[in-house]
C-alpha positions as CSV (number, residue, x, y, z in Angstrom):
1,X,-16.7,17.1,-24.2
2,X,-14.5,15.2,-26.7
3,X,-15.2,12.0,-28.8
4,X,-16.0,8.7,-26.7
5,X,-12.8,6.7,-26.5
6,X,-14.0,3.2,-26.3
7,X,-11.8,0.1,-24.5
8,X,-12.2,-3.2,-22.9
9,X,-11.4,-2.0,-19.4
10,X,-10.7,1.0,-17.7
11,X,-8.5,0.9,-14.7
12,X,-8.8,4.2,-12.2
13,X,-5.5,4.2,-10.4
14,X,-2.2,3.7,-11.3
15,X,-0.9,2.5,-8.2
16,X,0.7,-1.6,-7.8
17,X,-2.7,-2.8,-7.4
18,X,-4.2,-1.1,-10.7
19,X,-1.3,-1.5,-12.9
20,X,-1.1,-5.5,-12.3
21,X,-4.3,-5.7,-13.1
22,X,-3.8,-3.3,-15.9
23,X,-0.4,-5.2,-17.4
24,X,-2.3,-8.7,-17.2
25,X,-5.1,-7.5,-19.3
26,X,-3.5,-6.2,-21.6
27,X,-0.9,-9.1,-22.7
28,X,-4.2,-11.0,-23.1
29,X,-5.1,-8.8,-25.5
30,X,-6.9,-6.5,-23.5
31,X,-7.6,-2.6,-24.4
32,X,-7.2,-1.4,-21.2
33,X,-7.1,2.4,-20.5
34,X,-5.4,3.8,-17.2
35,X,-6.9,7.1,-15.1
36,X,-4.2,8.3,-12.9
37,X,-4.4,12.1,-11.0
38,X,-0.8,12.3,-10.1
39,X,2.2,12.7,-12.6
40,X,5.0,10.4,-12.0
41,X,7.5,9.7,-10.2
42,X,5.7,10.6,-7.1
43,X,6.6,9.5,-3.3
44,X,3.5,7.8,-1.5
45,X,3.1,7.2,2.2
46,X,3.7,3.5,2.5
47,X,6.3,0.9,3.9
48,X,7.3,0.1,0.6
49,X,8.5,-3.5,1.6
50,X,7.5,-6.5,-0.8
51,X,7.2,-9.9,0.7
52,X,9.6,-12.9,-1.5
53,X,6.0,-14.1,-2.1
54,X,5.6,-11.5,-4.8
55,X,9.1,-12.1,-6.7
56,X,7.3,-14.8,-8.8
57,X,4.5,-12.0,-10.0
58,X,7.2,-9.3,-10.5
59,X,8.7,-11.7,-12.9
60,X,5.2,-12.8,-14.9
61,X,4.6,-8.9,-15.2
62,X,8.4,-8.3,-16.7
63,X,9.8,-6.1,-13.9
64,X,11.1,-8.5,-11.8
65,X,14.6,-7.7,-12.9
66,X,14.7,-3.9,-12.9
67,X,13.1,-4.7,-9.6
68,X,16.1,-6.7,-8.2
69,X,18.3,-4.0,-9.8
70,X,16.9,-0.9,-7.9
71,X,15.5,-2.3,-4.5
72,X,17.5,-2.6,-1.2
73,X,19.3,-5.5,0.6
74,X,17.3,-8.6,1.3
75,X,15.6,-8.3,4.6
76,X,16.5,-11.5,6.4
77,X,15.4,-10.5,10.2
78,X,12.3,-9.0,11.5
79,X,12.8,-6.7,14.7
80,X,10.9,-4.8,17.4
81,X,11.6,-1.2,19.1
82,X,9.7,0.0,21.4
83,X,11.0,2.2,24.6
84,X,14.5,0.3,25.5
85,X,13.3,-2.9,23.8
86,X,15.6,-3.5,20.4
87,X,15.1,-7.4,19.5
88,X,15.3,-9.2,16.1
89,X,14.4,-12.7,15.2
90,X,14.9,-14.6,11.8
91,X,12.3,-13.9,9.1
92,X,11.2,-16.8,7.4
93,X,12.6,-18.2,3.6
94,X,9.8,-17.9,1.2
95,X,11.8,-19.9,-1.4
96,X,10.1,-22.5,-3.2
97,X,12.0,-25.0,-5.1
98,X,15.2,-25.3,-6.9
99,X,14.9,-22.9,-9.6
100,X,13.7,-20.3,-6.8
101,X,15.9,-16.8,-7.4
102,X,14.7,-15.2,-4.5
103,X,14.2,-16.2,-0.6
104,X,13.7,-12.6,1.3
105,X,12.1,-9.8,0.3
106,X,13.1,-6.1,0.0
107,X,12.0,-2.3,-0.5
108,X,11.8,0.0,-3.5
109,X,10.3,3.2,-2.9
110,X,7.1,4.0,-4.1
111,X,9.0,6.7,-6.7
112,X,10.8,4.2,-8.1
113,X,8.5,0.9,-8.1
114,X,5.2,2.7,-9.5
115,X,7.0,4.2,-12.8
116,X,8.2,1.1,-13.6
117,X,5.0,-1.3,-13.1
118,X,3.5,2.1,-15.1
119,X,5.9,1.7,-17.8
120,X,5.6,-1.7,-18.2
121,X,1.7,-1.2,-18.6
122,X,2.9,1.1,-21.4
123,X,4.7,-0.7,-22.9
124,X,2.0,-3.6,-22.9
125,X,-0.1,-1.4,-25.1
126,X,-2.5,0.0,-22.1
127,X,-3.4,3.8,-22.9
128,X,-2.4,6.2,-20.2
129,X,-4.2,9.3,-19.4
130,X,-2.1,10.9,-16.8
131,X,-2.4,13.1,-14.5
132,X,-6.4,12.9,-14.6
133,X,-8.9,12.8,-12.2
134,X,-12.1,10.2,-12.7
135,X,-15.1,12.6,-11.8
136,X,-18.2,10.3,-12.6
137,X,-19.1,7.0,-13.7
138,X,-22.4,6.5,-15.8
139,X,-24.1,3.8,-17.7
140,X,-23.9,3.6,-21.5
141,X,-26.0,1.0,-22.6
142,X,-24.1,-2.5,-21.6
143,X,-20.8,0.0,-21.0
144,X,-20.0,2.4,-18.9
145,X,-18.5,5.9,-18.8
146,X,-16.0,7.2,-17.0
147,X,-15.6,11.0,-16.9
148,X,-12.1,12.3,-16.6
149,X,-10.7,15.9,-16.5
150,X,-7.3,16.5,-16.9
151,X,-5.2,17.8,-14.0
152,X,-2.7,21.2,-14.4
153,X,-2.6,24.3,-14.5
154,X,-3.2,24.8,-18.0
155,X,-5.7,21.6,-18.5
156,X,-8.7,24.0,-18.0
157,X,-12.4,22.3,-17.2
158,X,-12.6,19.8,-20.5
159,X,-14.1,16.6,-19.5
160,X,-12.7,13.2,-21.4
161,X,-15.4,10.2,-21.8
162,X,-14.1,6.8,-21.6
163,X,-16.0,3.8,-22.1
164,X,-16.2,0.0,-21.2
165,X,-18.0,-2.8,-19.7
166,X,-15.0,-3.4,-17.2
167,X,-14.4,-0.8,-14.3
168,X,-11.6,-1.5,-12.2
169,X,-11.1,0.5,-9.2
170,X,-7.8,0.8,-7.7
171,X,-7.8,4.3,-6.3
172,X,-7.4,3.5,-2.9
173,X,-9.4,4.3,0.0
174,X,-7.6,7.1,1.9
175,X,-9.3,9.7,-0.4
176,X,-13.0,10.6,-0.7
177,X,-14.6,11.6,-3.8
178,X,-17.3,11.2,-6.3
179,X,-17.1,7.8,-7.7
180,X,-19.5,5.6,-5.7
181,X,-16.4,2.9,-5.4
182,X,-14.9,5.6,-2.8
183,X,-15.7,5.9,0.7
184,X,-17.1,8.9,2.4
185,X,-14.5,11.1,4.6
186,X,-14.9,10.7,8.3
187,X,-13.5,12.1,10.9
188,X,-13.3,10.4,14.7
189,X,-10.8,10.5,17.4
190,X,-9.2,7.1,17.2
191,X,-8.6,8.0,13.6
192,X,-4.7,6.5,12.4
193,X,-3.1,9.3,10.4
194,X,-0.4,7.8,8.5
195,X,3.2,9.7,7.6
196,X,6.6,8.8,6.5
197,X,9.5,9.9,5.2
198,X,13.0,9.1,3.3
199,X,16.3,9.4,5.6
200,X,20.2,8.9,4.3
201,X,22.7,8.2,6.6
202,X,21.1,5.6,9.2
203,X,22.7,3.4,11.4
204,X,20.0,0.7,10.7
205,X,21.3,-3.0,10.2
206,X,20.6,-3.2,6.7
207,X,19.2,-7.0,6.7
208,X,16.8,-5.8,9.4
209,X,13.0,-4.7,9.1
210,X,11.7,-3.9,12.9
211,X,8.2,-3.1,14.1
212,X,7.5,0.0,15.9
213,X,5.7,-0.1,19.0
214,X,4.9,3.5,20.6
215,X,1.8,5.0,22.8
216,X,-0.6,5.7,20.4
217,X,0.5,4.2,17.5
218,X,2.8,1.7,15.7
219,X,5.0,2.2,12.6
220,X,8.0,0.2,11.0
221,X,11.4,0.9,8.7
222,X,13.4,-0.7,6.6
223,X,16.6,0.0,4.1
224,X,15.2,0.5,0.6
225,X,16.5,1.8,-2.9
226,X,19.7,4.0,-3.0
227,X,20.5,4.2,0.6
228,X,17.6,5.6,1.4
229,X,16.0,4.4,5.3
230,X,12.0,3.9,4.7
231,X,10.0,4.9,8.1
232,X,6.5,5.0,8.1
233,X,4.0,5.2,11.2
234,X,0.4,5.6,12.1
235,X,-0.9,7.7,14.9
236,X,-4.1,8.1,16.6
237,X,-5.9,11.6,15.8
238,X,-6.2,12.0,19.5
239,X,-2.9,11.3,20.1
240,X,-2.0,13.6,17.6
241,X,-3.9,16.4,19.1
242,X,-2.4,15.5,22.5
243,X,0.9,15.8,21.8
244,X,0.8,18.9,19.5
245,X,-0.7,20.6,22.7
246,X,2.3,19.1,24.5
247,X,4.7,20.7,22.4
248,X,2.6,24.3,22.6
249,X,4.0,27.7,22.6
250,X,3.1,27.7,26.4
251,X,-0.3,29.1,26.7
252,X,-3.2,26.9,27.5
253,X,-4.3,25.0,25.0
254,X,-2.1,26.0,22.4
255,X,-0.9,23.7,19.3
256,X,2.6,22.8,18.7
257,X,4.2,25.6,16.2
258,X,5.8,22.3,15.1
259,X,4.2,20.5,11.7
260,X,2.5,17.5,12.5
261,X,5.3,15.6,10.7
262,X,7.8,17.0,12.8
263,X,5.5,16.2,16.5
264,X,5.0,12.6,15.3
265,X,8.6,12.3,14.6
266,X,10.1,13.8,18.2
267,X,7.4,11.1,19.7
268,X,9.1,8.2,18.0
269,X,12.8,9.6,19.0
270,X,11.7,9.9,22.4
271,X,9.6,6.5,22.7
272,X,11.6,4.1,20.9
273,X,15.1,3.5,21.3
274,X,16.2,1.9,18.1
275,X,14.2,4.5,16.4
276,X,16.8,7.6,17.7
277,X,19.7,5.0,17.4
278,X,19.3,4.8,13.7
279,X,18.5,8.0,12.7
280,X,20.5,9.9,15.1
281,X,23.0,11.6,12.4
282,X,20.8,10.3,9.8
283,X,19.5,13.4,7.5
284,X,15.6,13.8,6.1
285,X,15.9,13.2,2.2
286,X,12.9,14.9,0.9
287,X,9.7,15.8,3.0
288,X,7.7,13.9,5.3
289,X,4.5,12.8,3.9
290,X,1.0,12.7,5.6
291,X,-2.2,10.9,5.0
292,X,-5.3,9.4,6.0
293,X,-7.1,8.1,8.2
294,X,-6.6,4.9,6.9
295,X,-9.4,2.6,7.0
296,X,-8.6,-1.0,7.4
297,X,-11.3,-4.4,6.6
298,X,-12.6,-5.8,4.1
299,X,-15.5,-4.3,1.6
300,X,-17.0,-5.9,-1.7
301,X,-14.9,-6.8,-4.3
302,X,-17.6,-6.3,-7.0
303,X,-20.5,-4.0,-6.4
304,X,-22.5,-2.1,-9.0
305,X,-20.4,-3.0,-11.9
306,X,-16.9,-2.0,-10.7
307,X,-14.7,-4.5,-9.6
308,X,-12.4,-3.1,-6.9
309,X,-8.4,-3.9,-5.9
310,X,-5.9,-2.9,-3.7
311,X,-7.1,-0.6,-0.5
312,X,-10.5,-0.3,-2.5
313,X,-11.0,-3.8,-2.2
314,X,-9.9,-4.5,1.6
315,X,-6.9,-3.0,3.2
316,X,-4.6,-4.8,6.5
317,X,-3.3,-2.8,9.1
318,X,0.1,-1.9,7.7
319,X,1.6,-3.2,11.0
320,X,2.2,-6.4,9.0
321,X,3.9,-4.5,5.9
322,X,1.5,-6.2,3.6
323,X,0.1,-3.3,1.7
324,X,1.9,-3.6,-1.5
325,X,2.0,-7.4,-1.4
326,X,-2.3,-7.3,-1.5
327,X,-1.9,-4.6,-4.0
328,X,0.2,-6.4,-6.3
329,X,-2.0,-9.7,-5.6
330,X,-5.2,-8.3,-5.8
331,X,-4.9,-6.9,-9.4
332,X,-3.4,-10.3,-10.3
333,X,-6.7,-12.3,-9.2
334,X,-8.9,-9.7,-10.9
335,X,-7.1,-10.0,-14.0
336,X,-6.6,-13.6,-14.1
337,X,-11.0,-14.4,-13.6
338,X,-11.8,-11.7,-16.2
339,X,-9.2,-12.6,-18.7
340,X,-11.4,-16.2,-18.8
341,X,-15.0,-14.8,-17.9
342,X,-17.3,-14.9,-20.8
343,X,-18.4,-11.2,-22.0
344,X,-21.6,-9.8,-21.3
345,X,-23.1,-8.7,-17.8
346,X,-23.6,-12.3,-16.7
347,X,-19.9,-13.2,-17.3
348,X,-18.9,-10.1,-15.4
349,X,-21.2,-10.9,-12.3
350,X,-19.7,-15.0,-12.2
351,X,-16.2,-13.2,-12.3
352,X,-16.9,-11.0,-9.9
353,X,-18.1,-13.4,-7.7
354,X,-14.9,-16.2,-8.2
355,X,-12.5,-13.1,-7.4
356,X,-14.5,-11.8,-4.1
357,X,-14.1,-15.9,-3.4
358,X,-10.7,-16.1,-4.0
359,X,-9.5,-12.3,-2.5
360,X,-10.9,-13.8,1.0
361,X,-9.5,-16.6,0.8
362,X,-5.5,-15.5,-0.1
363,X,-6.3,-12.2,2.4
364,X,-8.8,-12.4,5.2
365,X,-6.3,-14.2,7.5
366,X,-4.1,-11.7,7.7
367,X,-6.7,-8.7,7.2
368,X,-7.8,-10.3,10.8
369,X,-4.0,-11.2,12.6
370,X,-3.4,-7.3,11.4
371,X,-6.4,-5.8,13.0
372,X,-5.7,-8.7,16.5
373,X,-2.0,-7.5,16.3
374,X,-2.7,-3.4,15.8
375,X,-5.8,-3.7,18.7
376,X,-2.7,-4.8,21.1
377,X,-0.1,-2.1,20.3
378,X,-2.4,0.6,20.6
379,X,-4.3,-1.0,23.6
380,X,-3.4,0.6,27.1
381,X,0.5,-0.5,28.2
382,X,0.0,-2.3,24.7
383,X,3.5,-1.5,23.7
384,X,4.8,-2.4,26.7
385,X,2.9,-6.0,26.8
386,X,4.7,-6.5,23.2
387,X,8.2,-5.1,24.6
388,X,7.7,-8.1,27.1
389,X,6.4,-10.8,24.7
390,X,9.4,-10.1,22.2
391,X,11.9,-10.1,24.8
392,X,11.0,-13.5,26.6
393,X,10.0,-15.5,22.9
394,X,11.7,-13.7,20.1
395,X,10.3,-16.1,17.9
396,X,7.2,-14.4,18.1
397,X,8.6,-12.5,15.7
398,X,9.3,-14.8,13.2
399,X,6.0,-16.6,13.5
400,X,4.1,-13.5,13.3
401,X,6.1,-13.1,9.8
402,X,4.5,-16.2,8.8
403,X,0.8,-15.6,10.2
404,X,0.9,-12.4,7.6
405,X,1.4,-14.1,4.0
406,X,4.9,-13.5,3.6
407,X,5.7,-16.9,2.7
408,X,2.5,-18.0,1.2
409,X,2.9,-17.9,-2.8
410,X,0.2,-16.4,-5.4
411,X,-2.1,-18.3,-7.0
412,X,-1.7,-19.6,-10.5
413,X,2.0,-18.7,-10.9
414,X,3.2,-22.1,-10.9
């Protein structure tokens, strides 16, 4: 094992969430370090829409330009497909004030966004060690360790030691793993597996962002960087497993010779009209991407010395498209009550407990309209309840917008 590399804070994840925390730190004059596993760019299964609430935080972290450079048209409607259903209602302006540059939000793919907020972390003077994988976390004294092993064919078993007080866990929750800030892997029936994938070529209205509403699951898409159409979905496991034996060789039983990917994606042709509209001589750019099961509520934001952000913190249903929004947020509010806490144990524990206080209280409202809003889609005839909501009051739509954050502005920017 090599020399102990010592640092303020170490941040496991290099995702929005990890890297805003990461950037903040370290223009206060933070040494922070930064434990990735995946080399960039690299796609991720996500919507990839951020709210106009988060414009504001783009610009304190110094990407908010390159942002508005690469990301798509503003999305100025929110719309719902599901079967023949195809309605649109206006979303709501999140500009505040005069000097406001920005009303609507828009997309940037994963690819794209992540190298950026990553290069700005750079750039800030945080230390990258990339692609690694965190493998254990142990106390040193009033620090802590945090194993790392490099990730490549050629990186061999060498274990790296890092060390700081601050722990900052922002590796998501999808995954399972060693670190006692990841959950354990389950497996049950209602299970949502998430995929997604890049299309060129759409017919999509390119100011619209719809919901998808489909038996078994839910999903949404949206026009993002370079042309590309951004659809992403979640699907029960049972589901799953019902339809892959739907779309079976023909003997009993049998699994569809189709890849999940491609069994999820004939379900959304054939249940939702806007869907097979769009992307009717629209052609896959890339590969679809799977993951999961996603695991949506809220858990402690500070438990046994690591302070946790993004999906590790608390995750919504990403019905409401707010995943990269809490991501971004979430690092922001860890970074701000650390930057100010005292050092020493004591100081970590009182920020700890001010950023559990405030994460609830900029989140848990829409953690809770996701899950109330995600029980009814996939509930029996759930779509079809929705279908008739959305046709009668559109403006469902618009309020429903609202009810999720995407007008409500982050703390302490102003």
């Amino acid at each position: 094992m090599s020399n102990l590399s010592t640092h303020d804070a170490i941040v496991i994840g290099a995702g929005p969430a990890g890297t805003s925390a990461a950037l903040t730190l370290a223009r206060r004059g933070w040494s922070v370090a930064i434990v990735e596993k995946s080399a960039f760019p690299r796609r991720k299964v996500c919507g990839e829409y951020i709210s106009a609430s988060n414009l504001a935080l783009l610009d304190r972290l110094e990407i908010g330009d390159a942002w508005r450079v690469n990301a798509g048209p503003e999305i100025r409607r929110v719309g719902f497909f599901s079967g023949e259903t195809c309605a649109a209602a206006p979303m709501p302006d999140a500009k505040y004030g005069p000097s406001a540059k920005d009303g609507f939000g828009r997309a940037l793919g994963r690819d794209v966004l992540d190298a950026l907020l990553l290069q700005a972390a750079r750039t800030a003077g945080a230390e990258i060690f990339q692609p690694c994988r965190a493998v254990a976390i142990d106390w040193d004294g009033d620090m802590q360790k945090v194993f790392i092993q490099a990730r490549g064919e050629n990186s061999g078993d060498e274990t790296t030691a890092l060390r700081a007080p601050v722990i900052v866990a922002a590796h998501g929750s999808w995954e399972p793993g060693p670190l006692p800030s990841q959950l354990e892997k389950t497996s049950r029936p209602s299970d949502l597996l998430s995929f997604k994938a890049h299309f060129t070529g759409s017919t999509l209205a390119p100011d619209l962002m719809p919901l998808l509403a489909f038996p078994g699951g839910y999903g949404g898409m949206v026009l993002a960087d370079h042309g590309r159409l951004s659809i992403s979905c979640c699907i029960r496991r049972e589901m799953l497993a019902r339809l892959r034996r739907k779309h079976g060789s023909g003997h009993d039983g049998a699994e569809s010779p189709m890849s999940a990917a491609d069994v999820v994606f004939h379900h959304l042709m054939a249940s939702c009209k806007g869907v097979s509209d769009a992307l009717d001589e629209a052609r896959l750019d890339g590969r679809w991407l799977a993951a999961g099961p996603i695991r949506p509520g809220i858990r402690a934001c500070y438990e046994k010395d690591i302070f946790r952000v993004g999906n590790a913190a608390g995750e919504s249903h990403p019905i409401i498209a707010e995943g990269i929004s809490m991501a971004l947020q979430s690092g922001w509010l860890l970074a701000r009550e650390l930057a100010g806490a005292p050092s020493g144990r004591a100081g970590r524990e009182a920020a700890g407990r001010r950023y559990q206080a405030a994460w609830r209280g900029l989140f848990s409202t829409r953690v809770h309209a996701a899950a109330a809003i995600a029980r009814m889609a996939l509930g029996p005839g759930g779509p079809a309840l929705m279908a008739a909501a959305v046709r009668n009051f559109p403006q469902t739509l618009t309020l429903g917008a609202h009810m999720s954050g995407k007008t409500r502005p982050v703390p302490g920017l102003t």
